[in-house]
C-alpha positions in Angstrom: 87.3 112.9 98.9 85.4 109.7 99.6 85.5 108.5 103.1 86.2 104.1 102.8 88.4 102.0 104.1 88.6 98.8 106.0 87.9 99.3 110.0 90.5 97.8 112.7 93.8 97.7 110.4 94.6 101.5 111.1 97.7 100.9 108.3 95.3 98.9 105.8 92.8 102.4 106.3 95.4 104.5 105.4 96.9 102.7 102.1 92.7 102.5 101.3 92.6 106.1 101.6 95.7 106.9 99.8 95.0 104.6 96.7 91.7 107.2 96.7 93.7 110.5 96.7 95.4 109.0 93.8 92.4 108.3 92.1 90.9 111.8 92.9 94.0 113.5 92.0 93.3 111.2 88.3 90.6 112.5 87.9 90.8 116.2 88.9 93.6 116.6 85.9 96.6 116.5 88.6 100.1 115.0 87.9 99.8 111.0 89.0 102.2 108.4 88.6 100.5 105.3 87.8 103.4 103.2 89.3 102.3 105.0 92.6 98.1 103.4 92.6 99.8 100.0 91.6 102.8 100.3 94.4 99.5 101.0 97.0 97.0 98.5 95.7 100.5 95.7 96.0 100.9 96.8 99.3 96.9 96.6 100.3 96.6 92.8 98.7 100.0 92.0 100.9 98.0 92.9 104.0 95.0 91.2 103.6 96.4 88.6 103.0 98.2 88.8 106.1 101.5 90.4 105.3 102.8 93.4 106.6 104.5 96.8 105.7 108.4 97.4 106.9 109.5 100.7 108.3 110.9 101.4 104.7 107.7 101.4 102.7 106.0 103.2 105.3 108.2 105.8 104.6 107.4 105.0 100.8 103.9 105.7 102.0 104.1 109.2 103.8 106.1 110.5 100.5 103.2 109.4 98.3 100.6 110.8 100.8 102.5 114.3 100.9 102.9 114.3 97.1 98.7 113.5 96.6 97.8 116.7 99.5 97.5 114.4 102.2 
């Protein structure tokens, strides 16, 4: 897995990293859910441009990160 992400927003990191589990789950032949990448890169352009992510779609988050092996 490739190591990026944006330093200092510990939450933007972890959506970074996720959106590249999804990618490397792509493209190793693994069951992805394209409504998954686009929920992550929604939720990535929300924070930068200053929004933020409620307790809900964290949640949303941690289910997506178990279900790519995170």
């Amino acid at each position: 897995m490739r190591e990026r992400g944006v330093k200092g927003n510990p939450v933007l990191d972890k959506l970074m990293k996720l959106k590249y589990r999804i990618n490397d789950a792509y493209k190793d032949g693994r069951d992805t859910d394209k409504s998954d990448k686009t929920w992550v890169m929604e939720e990535i352009t929300n924070l930068r441009q200053g929004g933020w992510l409620s307790a809900t779609k964290m949640k949303v988050a941690n289910e997506m990160w178990s279900k790519y092996g995170g």
